[in-house]
C-alpha positions in Angstrom: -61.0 -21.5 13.4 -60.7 -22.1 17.3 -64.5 -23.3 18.1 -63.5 -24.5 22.1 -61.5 -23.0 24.8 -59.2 -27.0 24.2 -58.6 -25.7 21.1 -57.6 -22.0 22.5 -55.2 -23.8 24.5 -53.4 -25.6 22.2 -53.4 -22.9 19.9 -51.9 -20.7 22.1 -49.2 -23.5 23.1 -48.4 -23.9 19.2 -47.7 -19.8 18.8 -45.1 -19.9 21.8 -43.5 -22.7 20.7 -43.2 -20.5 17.0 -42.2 -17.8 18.5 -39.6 -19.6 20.5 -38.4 -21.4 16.8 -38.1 -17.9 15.6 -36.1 -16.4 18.0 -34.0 -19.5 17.8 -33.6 -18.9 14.2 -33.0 -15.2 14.0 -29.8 -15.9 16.3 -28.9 -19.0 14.6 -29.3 -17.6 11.0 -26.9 -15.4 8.7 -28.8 -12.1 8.2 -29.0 -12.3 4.6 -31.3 -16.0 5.8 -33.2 -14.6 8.2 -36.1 -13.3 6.4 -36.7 -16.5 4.0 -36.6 -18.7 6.7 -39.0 -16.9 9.1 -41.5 -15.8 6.6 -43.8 -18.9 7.1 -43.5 -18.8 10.5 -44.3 -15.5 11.2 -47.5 -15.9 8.6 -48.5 -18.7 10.8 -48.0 -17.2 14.3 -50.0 -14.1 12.6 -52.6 -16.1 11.2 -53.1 -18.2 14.7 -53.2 -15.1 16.8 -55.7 -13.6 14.5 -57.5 -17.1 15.4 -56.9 -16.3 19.0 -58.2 -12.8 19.3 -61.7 -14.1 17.2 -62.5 -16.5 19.8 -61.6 -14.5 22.7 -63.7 -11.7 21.7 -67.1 -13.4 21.6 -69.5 -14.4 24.2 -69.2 -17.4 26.1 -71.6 -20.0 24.8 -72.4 -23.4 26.6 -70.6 -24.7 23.2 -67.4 -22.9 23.1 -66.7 -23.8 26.9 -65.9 -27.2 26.3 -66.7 -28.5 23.1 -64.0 -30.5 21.1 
């Protein structure tokens, strides 16, 4: 759970990095590959933006702004 916008940050850095991996991996992959190994990747960048959209959908507190 993303409790500070720090945290948002490096959240959001860790998803495009993921995203980057997987495209990397769906061109460097045989097709009959591609699906086994992107599966946990795509469950994490799923998971994280799931993360993402939770935090950025509730009210600014004095805690959220900067805690971490």
């Amino acid at each position: 759970m993303i409790t500070s916008d720090d945290e948002l940050k490096i959240t959001r850095e860790r998803i495009s990095y993921l995203l980057d991996l997987l495209a990397r991996l769906r061109v460097g992959s045989r097709p009959e590959e591609v699906a086994l190994v992107t599966g946990g990747y795509r469950a994490d960048v799923e998971r994280m933006q799931r993360e993402v959209l939770d935090y950025l959908t509730q009210p600014v507190t004095p805690t959220t702004a900067r805690a971490g």
